[in-house]
LUMKOL-51572 format. One record per residue: residue in one letter; chain; x, y, z of N, C-alpha, C in turn. Coordinates in nm, 4 decimals, padded with zeros to 6 digits. Example, Ala and Ser with C-alpha at 12.3 -4.5 7.8 and 13.67 -1.06 7.14 Angstrom:
REM residues 2
+------+------+----------+----------+----------+----------+----------+----------+----------+----------+----------+
: code : unit :      n.u :      n.v :      n.w :     ca.u :     ca.v :     ca.w :      c.u :      c.v :      c.w :
+------+------+----------+----------+----------+----------+----------+----------+----------+----------+----------+
:    A :    A :  01.3190 : -00.5690 :  00.7800 :  01.2300 : -00.4500 :  00.7800 :  01.3200 : -00.3300 :  00.7800 :
:    S :    A :  01.2850 : -00.2250 :  00.7080 :  01.3670 : -00.1060 :  00.7140 :  01.2900 :  00.0030 :  00.7870 :
+------+------+----------+----------+----------+----------+----------+----------+----------+----------+----------+
END
This chain:
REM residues 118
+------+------+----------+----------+----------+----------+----------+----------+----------+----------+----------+
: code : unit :      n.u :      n.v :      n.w :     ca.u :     ca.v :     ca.w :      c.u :      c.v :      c.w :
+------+------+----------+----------+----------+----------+----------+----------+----------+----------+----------+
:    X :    A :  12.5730 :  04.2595 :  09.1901 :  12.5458 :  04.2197 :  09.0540 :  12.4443 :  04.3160 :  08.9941 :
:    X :    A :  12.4642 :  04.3576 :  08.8546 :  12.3677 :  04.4801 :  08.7938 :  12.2889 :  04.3974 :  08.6729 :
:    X :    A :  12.1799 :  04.4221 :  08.7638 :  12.0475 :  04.3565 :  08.6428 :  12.0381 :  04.4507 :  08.5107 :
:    X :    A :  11.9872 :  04.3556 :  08.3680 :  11.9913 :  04.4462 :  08.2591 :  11.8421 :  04.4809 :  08.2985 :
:    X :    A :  11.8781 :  04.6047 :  08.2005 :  11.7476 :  04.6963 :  08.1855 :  11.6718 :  04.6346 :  08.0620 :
:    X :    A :  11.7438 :  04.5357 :  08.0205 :  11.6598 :  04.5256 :  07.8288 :  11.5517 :  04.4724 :  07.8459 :
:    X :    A :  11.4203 :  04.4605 :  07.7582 :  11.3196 :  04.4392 :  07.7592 :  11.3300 :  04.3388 :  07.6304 :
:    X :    A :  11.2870 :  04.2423 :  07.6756 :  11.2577 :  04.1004 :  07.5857 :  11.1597 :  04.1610 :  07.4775 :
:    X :    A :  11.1932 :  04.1336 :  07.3623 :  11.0777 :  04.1348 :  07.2539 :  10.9488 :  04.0317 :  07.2644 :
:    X :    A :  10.8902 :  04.0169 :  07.2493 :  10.7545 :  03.9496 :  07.2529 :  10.6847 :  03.9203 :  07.1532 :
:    X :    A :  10.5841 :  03.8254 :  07.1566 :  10.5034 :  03.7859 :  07.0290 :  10.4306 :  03.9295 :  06.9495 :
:    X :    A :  10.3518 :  03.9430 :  07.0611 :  10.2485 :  04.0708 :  07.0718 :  10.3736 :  04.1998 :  07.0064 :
:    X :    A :  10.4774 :  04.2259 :  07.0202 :  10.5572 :  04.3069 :  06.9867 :  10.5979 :  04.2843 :  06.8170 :
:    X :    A :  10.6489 :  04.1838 :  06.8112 :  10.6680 :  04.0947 :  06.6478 :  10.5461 :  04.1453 :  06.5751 :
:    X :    A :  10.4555 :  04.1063 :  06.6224 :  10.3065 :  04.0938 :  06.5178 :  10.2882 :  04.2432 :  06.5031 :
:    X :    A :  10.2749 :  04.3295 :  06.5989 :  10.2577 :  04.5100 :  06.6040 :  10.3190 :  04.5047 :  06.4363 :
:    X :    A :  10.4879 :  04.4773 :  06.4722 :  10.5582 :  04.5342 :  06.4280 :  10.5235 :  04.4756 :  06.2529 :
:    X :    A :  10.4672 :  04.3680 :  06.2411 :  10.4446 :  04.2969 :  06.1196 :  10.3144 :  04.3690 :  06.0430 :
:    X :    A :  10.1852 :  04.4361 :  06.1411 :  10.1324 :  04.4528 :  06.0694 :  10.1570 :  04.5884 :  06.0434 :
:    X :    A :  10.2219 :  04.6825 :  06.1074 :  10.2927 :  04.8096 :  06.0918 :  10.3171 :  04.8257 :  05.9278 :
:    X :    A :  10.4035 :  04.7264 :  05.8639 :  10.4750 :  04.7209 :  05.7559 :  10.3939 :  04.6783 :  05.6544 :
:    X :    A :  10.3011 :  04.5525 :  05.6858 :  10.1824 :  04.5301 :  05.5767 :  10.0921 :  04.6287 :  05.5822 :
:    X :    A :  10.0528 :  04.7381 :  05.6465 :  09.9580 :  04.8919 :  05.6366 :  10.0673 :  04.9494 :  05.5478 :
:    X :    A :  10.1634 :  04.9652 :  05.5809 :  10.2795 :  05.0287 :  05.4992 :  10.2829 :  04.9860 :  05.3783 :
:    X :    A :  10.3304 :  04.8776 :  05.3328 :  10.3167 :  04.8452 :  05.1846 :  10.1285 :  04.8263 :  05.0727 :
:    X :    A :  10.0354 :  04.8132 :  05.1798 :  09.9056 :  04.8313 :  05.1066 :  09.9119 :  04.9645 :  05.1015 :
:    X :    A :  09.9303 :  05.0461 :  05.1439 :  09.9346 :  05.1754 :  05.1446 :  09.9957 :  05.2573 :  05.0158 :
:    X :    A :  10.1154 :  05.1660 :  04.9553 :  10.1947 :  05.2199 :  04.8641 :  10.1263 :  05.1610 :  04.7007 :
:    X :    A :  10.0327 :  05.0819 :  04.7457 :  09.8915 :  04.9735 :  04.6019 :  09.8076 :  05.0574 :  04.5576 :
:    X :    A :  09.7363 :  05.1742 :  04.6247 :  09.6342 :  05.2197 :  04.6450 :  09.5885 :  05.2484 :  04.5051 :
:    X :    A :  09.4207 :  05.2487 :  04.4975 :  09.3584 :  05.2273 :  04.3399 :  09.3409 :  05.3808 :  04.3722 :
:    X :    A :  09.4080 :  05.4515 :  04.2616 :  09.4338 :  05.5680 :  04.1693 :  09.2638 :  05.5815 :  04.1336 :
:    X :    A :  09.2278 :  05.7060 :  04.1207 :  09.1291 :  05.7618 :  04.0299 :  09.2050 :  05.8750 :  03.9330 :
:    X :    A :  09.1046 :  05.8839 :  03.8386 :  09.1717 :  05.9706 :  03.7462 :  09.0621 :  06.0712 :  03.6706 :
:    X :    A :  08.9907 :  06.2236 :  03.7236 :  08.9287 :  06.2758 :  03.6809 :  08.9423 :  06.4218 :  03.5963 :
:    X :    A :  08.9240 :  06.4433 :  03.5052 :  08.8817 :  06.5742 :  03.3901 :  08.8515 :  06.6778 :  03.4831 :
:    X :    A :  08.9458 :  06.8258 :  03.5422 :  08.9304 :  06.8664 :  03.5916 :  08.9932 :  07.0048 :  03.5233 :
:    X :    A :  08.9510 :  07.1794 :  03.6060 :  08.9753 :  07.2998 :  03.5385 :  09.1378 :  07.2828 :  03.6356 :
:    X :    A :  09.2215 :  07.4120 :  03.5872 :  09.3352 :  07.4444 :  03.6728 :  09.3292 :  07.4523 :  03.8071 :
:    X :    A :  09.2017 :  07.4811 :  03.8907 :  09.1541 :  07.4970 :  04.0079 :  09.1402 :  07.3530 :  04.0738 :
:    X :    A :  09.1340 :  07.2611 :  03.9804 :  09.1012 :  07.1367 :  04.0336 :  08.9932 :  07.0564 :  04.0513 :
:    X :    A :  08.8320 :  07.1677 :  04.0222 :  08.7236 :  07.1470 :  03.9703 :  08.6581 :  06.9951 :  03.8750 :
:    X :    A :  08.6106 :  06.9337 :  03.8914 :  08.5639 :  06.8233 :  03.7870 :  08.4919 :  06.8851 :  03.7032 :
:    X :    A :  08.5173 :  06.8224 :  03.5853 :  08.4403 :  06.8475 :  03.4495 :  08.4122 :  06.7622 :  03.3881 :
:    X :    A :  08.3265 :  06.7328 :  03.2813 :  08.2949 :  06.6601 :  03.2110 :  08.3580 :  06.6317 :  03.1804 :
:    X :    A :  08.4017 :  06.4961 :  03.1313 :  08.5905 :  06.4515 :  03.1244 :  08.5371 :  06.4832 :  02.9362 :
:    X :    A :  08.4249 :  06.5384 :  02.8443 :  08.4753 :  06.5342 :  02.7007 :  08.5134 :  06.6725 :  02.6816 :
:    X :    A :  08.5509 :  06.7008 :  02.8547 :  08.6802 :  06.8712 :  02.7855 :  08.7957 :  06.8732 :  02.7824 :
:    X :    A :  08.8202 :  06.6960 :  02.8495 :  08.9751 :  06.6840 :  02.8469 :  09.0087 :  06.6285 :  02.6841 :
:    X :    A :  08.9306 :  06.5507 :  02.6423 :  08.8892 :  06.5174 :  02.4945 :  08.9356 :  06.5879 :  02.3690 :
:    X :    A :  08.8420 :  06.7178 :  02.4245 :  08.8997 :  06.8308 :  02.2985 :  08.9802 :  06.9101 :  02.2662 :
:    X :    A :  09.0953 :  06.8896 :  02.3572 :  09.1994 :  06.9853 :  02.3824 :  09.1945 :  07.1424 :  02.3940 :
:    X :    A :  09.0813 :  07.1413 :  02.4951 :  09.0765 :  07.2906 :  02.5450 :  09.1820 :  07.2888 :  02.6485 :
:    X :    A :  09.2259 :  07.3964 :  02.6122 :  09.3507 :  07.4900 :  02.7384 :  09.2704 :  07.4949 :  02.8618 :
:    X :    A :  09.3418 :  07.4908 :  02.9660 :  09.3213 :  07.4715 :  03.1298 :  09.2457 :  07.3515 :  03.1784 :
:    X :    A :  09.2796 :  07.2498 :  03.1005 :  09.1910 :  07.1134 :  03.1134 :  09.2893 :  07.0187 :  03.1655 :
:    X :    A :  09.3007 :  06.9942 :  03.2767 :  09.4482 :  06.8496 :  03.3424 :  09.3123 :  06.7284 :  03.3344 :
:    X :    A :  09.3970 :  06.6303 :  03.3534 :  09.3695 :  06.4922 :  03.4691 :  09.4244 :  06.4867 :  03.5533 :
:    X :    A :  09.3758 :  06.4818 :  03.6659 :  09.4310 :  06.4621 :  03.8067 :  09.4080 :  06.3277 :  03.8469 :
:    X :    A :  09.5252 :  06.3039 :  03.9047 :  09.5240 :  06.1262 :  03.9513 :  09.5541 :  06.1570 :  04.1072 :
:    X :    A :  09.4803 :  06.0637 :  04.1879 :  09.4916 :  06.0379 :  04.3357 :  09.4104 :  05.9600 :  04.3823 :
:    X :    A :  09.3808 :  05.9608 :  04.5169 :  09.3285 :  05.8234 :  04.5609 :  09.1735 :  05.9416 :  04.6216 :
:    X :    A :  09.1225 :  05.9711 :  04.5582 :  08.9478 :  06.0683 :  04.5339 :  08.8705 :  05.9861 :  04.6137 :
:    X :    A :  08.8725 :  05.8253 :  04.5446 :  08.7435 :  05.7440 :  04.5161 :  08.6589 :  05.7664 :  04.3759 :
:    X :    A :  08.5367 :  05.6750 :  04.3980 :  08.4459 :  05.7004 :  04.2551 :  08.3503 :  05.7715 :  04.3122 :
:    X :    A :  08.3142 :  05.8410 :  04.1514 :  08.1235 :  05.8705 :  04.1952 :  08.1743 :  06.0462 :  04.1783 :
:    X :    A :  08.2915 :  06.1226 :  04.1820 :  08.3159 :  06.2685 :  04.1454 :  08.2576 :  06.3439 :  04.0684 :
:    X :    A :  08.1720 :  06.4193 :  04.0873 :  08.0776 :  06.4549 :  03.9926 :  08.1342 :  06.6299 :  03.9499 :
:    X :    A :  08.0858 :  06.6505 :  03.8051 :  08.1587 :  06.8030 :  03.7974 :  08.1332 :  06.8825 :  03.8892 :
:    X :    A :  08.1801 :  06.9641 :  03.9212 :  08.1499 :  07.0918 :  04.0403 :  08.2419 :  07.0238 :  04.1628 :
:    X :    A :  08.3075 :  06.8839 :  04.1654 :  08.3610 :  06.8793 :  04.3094 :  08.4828 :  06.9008 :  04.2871 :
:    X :    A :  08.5494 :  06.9740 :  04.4015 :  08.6948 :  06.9904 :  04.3703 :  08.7532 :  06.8891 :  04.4140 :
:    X :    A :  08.8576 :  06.8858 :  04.3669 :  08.9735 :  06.7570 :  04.3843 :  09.1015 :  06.8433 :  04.4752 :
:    X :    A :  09.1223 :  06.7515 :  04.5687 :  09.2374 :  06.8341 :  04.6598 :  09.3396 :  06.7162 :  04.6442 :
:    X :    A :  09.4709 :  06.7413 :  04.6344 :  09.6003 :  06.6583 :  04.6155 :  09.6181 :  06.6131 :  04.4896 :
:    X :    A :  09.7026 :  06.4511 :  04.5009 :  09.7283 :  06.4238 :  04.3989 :  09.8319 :  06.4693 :  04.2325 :
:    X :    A :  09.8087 :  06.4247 :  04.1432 :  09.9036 :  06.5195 :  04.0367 :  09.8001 :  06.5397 :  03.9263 :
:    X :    A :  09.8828 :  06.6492 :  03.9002 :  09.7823 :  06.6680 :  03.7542 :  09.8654 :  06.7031 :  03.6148 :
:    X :    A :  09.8249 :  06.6449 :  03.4950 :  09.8882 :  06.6995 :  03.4185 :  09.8011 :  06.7385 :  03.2560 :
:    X :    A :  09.8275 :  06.7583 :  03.2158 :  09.7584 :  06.8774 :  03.1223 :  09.7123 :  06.7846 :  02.9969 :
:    X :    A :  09.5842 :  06.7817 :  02.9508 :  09.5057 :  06.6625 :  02.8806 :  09.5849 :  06.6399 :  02.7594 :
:    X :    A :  09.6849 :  06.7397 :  02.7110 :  09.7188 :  06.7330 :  02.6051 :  09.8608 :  06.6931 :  02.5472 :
:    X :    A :  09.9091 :  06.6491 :  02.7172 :  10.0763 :  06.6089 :  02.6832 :  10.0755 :  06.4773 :  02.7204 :
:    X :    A :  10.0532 :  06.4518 :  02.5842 :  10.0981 :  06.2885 :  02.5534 :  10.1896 :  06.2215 :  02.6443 :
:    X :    A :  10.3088 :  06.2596 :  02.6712 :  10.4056 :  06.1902 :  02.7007 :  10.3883 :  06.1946 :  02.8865 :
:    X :    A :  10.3703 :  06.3109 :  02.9138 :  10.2615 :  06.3132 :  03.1213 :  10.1747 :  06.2364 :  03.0414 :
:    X :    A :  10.0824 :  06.2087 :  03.0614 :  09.9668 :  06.1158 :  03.0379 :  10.0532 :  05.9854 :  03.0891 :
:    X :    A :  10.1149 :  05.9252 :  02.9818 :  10.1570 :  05.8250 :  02.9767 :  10.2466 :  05.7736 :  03.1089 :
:    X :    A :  10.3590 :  05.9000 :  03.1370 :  10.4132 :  05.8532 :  03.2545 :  10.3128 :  05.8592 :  03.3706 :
:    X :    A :  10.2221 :  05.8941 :  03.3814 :  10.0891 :  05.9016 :  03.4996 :  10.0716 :  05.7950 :  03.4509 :
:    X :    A :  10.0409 :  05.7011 :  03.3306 :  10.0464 :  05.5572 :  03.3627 :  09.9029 :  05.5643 :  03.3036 :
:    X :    A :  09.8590 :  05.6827 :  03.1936 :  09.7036 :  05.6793 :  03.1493 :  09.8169 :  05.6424 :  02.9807 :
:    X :    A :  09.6771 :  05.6154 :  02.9067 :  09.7103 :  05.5981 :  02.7862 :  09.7256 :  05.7559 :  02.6976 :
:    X :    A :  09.8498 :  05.7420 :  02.6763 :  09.8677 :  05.8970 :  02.6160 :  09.8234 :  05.9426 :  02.4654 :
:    X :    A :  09.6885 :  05.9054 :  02.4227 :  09.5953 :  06.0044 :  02.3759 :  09.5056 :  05.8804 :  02.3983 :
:    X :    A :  09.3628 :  05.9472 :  02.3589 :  09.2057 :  05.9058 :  02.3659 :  09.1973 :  05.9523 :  02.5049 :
:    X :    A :  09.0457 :  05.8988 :  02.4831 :  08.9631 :  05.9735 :  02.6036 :  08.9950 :  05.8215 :  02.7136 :
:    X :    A :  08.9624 :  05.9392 :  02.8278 :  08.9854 :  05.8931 :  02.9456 :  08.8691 :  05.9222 :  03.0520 :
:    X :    A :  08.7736 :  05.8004 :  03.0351 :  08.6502 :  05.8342 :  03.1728 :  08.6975 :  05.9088 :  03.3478 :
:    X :    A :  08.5885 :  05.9869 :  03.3719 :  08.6186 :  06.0166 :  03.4953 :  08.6009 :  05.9208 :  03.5729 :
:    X :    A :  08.6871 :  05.9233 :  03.6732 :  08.6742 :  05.8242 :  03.7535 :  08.7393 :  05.6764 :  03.7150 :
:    X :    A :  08.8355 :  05.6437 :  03.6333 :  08.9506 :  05.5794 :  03.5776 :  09.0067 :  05.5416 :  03.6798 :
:    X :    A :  08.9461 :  05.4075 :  03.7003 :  09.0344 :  05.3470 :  03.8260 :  09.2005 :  05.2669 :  03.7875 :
:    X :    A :  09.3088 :  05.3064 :  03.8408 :  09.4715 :  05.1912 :  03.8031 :  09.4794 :  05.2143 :  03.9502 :
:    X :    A :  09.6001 :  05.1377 :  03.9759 :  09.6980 :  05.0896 :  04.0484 :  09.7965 :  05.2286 :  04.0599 :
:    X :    A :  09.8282 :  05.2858 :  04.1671 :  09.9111 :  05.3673 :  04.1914 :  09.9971 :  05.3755 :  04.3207 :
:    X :    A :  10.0616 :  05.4624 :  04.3334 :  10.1453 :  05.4489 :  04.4353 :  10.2942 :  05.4596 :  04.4367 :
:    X :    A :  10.3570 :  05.4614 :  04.5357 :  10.5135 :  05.4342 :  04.5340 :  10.5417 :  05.3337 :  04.4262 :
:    X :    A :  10.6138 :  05.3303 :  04.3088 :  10.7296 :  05.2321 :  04.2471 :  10.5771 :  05.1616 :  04.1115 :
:    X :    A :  10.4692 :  05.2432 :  04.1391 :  10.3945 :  05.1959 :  04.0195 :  10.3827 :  05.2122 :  03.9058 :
:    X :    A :  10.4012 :  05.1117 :  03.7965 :  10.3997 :  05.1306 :  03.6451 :  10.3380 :  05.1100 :  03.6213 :
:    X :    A :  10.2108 :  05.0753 :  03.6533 :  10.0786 :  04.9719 :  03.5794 :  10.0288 :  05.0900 :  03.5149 :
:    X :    A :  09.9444 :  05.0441 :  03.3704 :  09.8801 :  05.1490 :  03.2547 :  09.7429 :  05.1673 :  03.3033 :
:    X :    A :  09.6933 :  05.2633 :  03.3112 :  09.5103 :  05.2908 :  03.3819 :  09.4485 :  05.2287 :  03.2652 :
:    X :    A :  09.3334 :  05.2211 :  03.2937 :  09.2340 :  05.1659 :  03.1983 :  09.1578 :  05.2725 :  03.1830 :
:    X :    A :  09.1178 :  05.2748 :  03.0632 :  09.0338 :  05.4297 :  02.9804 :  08.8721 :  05.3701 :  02.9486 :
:    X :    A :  08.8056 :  05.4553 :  02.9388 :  08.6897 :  05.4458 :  02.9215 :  08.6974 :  05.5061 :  02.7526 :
:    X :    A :  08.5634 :  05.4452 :  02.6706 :  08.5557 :  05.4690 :  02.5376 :  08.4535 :  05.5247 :  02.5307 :
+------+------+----------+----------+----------+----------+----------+----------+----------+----------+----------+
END
């Protein structure tokens, strides 16, 4: 007679596998920052994204707060302070000013609108 080789699933196996998928989906929530930065990726005073000087993006990613000008920003997207319509699909309000450090909701499958600073 030939014994199976299969290995019974287990509690301890279930739960792995449960919290596997809840890291996975918090993962896809993550609070967005959104800072006034040069083409390099540099922070700036976000009132240069304001005035529509050339080489001025917002970059959105998961930074954190507290970015002060001079730090560079690595990842994330950026799009150019002055196109209304990127702005908006980044999910910022597509014109007015926008504080550095503009915390939304981002991630996989997110529509939520950022909140702007005045």
């Amino acid at each position: 007679m030939r014994r199976s080789t299969s290995v019974p699933l287990g509690r301890s196996y279930l739960a792995l596998a449960a919290l596997a998928t809840t890291g996975g989906l918090a993962a896809c929530s993550r609070q967005q920052q959104t800072y006034c930065a040069d083409q390099n990726g540099v922070v700036v005073p976000d009132a240069r994204c304001d005035d529509g000087s050339p080489g001025h993006y917002y970059y959105t990613g998961s930074y954190g707060r507290g970015r002060s000008p001079g730090y560079r920003l690595s990842g994330g997207s950026r799009v150019s302070s002055t196109d209304s319509i990127g702005r908006s699909n980044a999910g910022l309000p597509s014109t007015g000013h926008v504080a550095n450090g503009t915390t939304h909701s981002g991630g996989f499958g997110s529509g939520s609108k950022g909140s702007s600073g005045s």
